[in-house]
MMTF fields as JSON, N, C-alpha, C and O atoms, coordinates in Angstrom:
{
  "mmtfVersion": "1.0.0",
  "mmtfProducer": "UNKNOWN",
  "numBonds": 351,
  "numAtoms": 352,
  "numGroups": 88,
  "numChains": 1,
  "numModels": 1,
  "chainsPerModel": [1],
  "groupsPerChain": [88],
  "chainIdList": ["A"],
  "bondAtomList": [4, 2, 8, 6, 12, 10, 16, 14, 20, 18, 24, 22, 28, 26, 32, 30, 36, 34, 40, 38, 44, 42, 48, 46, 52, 50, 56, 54, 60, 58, 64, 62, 68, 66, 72, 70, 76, 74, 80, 78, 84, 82, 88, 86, 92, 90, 96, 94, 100, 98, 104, 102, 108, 106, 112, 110, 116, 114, 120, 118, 124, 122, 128, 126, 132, 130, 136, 134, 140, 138, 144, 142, 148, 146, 152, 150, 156, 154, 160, 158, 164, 162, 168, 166, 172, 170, 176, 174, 180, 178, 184, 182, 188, 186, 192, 190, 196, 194, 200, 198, 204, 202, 208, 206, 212, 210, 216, 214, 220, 218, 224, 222, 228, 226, 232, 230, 236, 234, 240, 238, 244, 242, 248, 246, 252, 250, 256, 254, 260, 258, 264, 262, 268, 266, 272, 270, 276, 274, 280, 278, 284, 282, 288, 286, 292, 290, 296, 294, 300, 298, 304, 302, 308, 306, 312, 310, 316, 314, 320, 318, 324, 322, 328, 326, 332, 330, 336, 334, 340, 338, 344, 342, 348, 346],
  "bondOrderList": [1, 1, 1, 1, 1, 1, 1, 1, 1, 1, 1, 1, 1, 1, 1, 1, 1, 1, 1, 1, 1, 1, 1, 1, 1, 1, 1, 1, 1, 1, 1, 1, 1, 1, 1, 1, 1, 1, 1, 1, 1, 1, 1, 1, 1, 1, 1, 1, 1, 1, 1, 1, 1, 1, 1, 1, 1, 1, 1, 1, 1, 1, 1, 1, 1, 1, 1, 1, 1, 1, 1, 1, 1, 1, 1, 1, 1, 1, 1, 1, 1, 1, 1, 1, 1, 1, 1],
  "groupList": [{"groupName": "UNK", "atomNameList": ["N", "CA", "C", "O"], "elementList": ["N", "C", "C", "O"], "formalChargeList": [0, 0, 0, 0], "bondAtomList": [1, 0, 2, 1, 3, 2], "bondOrderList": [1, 1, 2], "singleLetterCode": "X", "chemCompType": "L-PEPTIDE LINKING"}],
  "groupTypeList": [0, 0, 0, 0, 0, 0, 0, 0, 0, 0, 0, 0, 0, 0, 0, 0, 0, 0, 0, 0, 0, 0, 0, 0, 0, 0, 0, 0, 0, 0, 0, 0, 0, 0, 0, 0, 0, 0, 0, 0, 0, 0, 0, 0, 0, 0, 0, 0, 0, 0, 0, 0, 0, 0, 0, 0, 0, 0, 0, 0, 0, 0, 0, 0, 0, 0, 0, 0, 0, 0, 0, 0, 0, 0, 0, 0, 0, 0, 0, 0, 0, 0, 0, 0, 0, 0, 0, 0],
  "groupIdList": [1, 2, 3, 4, 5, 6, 7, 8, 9, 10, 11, 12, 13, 14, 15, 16, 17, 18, 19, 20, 21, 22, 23, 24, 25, 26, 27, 28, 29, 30, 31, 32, 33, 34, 35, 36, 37, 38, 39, 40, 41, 42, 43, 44, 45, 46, 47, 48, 49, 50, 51, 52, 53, 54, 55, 56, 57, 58, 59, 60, 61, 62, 63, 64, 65, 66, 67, 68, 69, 70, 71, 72, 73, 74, 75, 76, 77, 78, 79, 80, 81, 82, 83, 84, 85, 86, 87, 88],
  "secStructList": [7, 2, 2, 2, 2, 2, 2, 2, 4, 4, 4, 7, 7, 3, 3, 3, 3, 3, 3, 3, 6, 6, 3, 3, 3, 3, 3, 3, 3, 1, 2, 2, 2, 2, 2, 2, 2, 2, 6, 6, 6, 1, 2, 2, 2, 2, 6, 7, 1, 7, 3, 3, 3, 2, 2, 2, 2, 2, 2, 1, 1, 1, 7, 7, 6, 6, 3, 3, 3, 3, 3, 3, 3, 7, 7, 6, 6, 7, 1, 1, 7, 3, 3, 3, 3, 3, 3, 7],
  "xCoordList": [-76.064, -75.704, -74.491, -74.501, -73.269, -72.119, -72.561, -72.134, -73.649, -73.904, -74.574, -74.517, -75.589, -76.192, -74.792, -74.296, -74.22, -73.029, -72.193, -71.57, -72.089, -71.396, -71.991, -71.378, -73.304, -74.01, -74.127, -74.749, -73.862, -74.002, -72.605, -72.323, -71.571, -70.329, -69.589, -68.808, -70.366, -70.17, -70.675, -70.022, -71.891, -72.03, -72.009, -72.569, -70.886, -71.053, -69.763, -69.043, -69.103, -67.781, -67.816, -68.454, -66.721, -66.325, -65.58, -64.814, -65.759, -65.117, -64.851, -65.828, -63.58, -63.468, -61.852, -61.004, -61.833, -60.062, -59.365, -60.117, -58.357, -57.833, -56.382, -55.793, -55.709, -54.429, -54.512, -55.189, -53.545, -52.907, -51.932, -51.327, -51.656, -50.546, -49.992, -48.841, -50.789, -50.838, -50.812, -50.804, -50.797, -50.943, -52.211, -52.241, -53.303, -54.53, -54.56, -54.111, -55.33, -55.411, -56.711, -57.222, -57.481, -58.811, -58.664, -57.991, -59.587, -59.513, -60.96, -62.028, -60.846, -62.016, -62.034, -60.86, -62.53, -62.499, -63.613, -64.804, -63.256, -64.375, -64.045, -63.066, -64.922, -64.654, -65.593, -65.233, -66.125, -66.725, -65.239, -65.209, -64.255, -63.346, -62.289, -61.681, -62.291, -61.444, -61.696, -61.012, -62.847, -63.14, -62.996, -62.686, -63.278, -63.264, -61.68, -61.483, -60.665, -59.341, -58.921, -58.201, -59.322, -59.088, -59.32, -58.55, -61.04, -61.482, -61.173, -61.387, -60.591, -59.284, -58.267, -57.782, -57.641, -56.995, -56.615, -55.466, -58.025, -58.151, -58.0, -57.515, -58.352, -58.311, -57.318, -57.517, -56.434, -54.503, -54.984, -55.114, -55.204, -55.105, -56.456, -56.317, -57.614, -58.485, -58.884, -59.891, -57.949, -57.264, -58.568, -58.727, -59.815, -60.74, -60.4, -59.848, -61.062, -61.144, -61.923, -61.638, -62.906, -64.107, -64.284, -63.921, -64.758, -64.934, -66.766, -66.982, -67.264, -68.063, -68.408, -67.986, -69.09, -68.901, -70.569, -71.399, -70.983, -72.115, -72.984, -73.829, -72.632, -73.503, -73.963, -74.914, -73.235, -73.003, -73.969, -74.698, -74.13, -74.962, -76.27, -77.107, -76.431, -77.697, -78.559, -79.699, -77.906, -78.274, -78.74, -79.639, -78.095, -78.622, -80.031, -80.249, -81.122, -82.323, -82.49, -83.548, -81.708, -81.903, -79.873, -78.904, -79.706, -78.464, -77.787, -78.37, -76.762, -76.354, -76.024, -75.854, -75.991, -75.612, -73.884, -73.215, -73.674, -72.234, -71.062, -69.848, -72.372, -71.416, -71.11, -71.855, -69.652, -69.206, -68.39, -67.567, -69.045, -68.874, -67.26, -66.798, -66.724, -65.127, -64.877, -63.773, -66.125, -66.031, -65.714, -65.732, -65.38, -65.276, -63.46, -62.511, -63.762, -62.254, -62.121, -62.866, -60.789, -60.92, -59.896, -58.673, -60.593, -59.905, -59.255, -59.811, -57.817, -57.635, -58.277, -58.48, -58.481, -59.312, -60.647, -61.295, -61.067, -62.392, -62.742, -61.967, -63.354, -63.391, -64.311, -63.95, -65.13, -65.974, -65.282, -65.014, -65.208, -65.135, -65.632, -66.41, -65.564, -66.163, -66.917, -66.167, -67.833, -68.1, -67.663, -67.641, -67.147, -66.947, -67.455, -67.632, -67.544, -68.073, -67.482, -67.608, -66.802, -66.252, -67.32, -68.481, -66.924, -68.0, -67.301, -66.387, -67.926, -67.612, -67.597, -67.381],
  "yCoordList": [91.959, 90.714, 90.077, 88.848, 90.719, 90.299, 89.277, 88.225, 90.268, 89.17, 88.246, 87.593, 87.867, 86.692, 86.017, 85.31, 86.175, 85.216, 85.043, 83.981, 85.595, 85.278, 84.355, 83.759, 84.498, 83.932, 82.627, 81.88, 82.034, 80.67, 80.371, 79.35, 81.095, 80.178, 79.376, 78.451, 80.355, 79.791, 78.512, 77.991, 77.749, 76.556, 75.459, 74.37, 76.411, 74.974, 74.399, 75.362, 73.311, 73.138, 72.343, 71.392, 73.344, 72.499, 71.502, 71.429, 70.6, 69.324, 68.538, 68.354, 68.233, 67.852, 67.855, 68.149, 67.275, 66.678, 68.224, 69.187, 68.345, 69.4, 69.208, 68.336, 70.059, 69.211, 69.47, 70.325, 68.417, 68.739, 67.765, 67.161, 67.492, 67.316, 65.979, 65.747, 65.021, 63.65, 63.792, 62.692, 64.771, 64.875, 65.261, 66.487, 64.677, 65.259, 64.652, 63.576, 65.79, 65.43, 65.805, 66.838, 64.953, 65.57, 66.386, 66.187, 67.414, 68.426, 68.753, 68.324, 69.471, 70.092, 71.768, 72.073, 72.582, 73.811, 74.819, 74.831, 75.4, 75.911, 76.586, 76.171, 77.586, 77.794, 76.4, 76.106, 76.07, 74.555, 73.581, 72.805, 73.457, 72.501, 72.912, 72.18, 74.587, 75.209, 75.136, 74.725, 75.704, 75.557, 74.218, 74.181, 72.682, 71.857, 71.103, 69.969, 71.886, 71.879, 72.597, 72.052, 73.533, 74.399, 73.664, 73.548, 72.991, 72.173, 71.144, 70.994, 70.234, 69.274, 69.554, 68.548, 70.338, 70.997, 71.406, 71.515, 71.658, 71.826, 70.805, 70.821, 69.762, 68.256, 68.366, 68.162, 68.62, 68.711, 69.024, 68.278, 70.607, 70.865, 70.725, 70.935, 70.364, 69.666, 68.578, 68.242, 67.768, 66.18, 65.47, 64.448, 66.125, 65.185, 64.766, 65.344, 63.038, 62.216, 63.427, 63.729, 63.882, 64.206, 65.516, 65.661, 66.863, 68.062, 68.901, 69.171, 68.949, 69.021, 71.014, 71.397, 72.081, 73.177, 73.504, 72.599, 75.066, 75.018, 74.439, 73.544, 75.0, 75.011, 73.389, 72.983, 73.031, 71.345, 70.694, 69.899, 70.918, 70.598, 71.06, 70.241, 72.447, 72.956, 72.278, 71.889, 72.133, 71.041, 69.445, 68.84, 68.898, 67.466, 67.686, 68.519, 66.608, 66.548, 66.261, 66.722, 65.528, 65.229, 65.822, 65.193, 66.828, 67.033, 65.238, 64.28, 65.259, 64.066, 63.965, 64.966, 63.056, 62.616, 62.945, 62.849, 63.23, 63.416, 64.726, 64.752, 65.879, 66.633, 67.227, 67.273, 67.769, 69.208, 70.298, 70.17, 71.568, 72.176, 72.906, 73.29, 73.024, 73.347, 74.944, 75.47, 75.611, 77.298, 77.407, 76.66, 78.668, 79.651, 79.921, 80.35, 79.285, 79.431, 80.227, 80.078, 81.281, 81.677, 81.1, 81.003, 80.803, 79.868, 81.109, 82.139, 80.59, 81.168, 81.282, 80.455, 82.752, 83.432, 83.605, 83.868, 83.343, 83.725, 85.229, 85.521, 85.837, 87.252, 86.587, 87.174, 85.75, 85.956, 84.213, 83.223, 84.424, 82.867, 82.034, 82.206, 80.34, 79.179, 78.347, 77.576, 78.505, 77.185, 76.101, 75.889, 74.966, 74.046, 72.922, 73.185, 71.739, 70.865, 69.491, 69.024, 68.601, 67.784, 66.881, 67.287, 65.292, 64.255, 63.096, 62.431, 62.958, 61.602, 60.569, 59.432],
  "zCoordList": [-46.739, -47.389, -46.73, -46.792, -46.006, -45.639, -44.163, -43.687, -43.802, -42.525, -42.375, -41.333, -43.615, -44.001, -44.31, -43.433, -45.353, -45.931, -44.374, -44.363, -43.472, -42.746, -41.406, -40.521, -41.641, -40.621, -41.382, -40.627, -42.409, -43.429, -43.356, -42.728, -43.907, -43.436, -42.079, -41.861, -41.369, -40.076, -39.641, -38.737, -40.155, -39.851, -41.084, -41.208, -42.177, -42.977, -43.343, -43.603, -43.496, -44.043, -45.721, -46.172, -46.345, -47.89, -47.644, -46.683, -48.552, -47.969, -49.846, -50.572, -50.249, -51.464, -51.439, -50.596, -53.076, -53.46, -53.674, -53.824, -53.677, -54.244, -54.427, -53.788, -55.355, -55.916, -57.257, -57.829, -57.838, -59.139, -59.636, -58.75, -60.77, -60.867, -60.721, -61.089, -60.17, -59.687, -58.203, -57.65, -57.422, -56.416, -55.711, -55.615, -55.164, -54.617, -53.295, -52.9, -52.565, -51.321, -50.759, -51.19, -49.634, -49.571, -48.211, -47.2, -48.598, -47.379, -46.66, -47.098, -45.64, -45.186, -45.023, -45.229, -44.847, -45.186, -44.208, -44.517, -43.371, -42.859, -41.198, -40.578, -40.631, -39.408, -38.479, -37.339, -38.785, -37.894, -38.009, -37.054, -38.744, -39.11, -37.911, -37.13, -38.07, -37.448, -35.185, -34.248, -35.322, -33.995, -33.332, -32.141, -34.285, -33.601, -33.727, -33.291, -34.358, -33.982, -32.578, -31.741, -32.484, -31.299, -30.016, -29.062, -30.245, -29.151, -28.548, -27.346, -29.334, -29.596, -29.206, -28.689, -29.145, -28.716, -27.257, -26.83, -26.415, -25.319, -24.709, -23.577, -25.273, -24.344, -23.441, -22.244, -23.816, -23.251, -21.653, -20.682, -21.86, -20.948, -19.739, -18.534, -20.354, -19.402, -19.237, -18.613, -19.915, -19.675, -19.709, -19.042, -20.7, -20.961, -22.208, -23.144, -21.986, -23.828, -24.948, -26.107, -24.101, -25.131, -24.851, -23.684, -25.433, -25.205, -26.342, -27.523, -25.546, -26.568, -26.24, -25.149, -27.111, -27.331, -27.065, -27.145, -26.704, -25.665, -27.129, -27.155, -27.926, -29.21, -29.908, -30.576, -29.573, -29.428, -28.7, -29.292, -27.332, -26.333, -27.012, -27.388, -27.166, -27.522, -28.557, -28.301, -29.884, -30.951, -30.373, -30.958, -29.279, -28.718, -27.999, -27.12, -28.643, -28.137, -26.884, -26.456, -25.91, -24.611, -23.904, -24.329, -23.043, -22.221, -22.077, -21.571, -22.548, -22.165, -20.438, -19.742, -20.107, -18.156, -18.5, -19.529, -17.564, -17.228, -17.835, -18.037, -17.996, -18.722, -17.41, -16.431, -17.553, -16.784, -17.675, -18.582, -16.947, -17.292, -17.37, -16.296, -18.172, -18.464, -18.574, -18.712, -18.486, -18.657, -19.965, -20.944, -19.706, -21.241, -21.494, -20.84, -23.067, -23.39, -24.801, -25.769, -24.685, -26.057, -27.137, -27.041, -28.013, -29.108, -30.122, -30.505, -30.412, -31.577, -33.175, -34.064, -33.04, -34.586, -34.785, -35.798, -33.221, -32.179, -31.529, -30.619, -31.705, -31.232, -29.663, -28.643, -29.496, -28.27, -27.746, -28.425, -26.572, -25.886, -25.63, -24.691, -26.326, -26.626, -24.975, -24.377, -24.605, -23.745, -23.986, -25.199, -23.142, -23.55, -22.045, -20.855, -22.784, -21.429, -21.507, -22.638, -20.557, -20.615, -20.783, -20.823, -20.918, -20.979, -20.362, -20.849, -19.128, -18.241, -19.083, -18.662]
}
């Protein structure tokens, strides 16, 4: 059961108000929220606008033109290392 539940959190994010008090704020919640901070992240240092993740690519019905490939990076709170691919 732990690895079903874990194989489902992994592609879904909570997303809602949370707060109190007169204070609420909306959030997002999730390792998809998390990885695509990380990926964002990378921009810096491979000085692309756009970064998209292999898993990313895989989900698009047609390879977009102009990807390159950026290799494998490991993101913090990641046990295995992310593909990532720039976009002309």
């Amino acid at each position: 059961m732990d690895r079903i539940w874990q194989w489902t959190w992994d592609r879904y994010v909570i997303a809602g108000t949370i707060g109190g008090g007169g204070k609420l704020e909306f959030t997002l919640i999730g390792d998809t929220v998390n990885v695509a901070a990380r990926v964002e992240q990378l921009t810096k240092t491979t000085g692309d606008a756009i970064l998209l993740t292999q898993q990313c690519v895989d989900s698009i019905a047609s390879r977009p033109p102009g990807l390159i490939d950026r290799g494998f990076h490991v993101l913090k709170g990641k046990s295995a290392a992310v593909q990532v691919f720039g976009l002309r």
